[in-house]
LUMVEX-506723 format. One line per 5 residues: number of its first residue (from 1); their letters; for each residue x, y, z of C-alpha. Coordinates in steps of 0.1 Angstrom, whole numbers. Layout:
% LUMVEX-506723
NUM> A> X:Y:Z ~ ...
This chain:
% LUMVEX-506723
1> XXXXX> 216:47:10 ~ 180:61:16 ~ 164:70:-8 ~ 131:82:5 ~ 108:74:36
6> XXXXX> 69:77:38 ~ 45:72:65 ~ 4:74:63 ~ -20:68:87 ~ -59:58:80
11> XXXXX> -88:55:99 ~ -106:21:95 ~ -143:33:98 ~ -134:62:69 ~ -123:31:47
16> XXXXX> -154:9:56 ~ -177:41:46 ~ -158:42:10 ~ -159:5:2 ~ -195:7:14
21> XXXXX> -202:37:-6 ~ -188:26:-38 ~ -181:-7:-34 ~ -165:-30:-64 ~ -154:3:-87
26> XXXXX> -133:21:-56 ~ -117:-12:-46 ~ -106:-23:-84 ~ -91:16:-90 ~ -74:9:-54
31> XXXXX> -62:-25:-48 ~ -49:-54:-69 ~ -74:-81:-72 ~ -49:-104:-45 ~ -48:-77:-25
36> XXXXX> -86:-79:-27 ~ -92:-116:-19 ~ -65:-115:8 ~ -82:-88:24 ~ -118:-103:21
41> XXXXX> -104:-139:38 ~ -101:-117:69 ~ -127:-116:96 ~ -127:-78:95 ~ -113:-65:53
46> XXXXX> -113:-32:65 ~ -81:-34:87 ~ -62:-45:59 ~ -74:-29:32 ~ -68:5:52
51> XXXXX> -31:-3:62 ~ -24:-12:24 ~ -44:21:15 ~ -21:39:37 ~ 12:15:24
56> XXXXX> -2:29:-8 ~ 2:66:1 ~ 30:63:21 ~ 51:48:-7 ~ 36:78:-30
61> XXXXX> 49:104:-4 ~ 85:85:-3 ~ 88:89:-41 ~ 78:127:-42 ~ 66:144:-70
66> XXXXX> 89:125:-91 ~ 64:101:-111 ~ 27:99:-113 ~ 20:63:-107 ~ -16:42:-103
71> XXXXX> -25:29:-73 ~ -27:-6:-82 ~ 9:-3:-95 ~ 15:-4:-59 ~ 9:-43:-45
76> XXXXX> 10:-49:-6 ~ 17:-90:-7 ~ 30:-113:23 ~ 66:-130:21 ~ 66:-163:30
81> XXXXX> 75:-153:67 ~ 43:-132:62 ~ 65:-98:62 ~ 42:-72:41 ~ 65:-63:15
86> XXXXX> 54:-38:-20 ~ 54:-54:-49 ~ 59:-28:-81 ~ 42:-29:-116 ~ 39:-3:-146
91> XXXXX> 53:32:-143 ~ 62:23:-107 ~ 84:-9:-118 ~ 106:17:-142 ~ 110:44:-120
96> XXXXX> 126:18:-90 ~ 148:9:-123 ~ 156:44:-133 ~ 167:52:-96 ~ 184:24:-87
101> XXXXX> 156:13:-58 ~ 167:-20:-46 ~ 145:-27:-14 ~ 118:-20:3 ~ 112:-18:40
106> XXXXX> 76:-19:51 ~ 58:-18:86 ~ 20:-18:88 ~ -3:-20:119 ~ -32:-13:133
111> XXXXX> -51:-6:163 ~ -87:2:171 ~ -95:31:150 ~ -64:33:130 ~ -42:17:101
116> XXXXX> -3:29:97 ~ 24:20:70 ~ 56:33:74 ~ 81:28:47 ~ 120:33:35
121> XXX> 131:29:1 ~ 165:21:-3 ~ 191:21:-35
């Protein structure tokens, strides 16, 4: 059964001009310090770090209003087929418990200008 579905879309240069602008203290109140080092092996950080931005907010708009959860409770990792799948903590972790959330189905890509996540929560 679903139990919610969220989609987000980012553009790439808007996340380059907030790492740039604040640097260390926007990226540690975002991201996980993997999702940090993944991101900074790449070429170009900004494509990742902008689809697991919006993996971030798309998971946020599949839970509703229900719980108020931090950011970094949300963790975008790499299964070993190299599937992105969300990794909970905290507040997060309890509420998937409370309502019974037993999977996660993430997609994330992006092109040119853009990052996407889409994602369905499942019980």
């Amino acid at each position: 059964m679903i139990y919610g579905v969220g989609i987000d879309l980012v553009k790439i240069e808007r996340m380059k001009d907030v790492v740039d602008r604040w640097g260390r203290k926007f990226l540690e109140r975002v991201f996980t310090k993997n999702e940090i080092s993944y991101c900074y092996e790449k070429k170009n950080p900004y494509f990742s770090l902008a689809v697991r931005f919006a993996a971030k907010e798309a998971l946020i708009k599949a839970i509703g209003s229900e719980v108020s959860v931090s950011l970094t409770d949300i963790e975008v990792i790499n299964a070993a087929n190299g599937r992105p799948v969300i990794k909970t903590a905290g507040r997060l972790e309890k509420f998937f418990e409370e309502k019974k959330i037993k999977q996660t189905a993430l997609s994330l890509s992006h092109e040119k200008e853009y990052g996407i996540a889409c994602i369905v929560l499942e019980k």
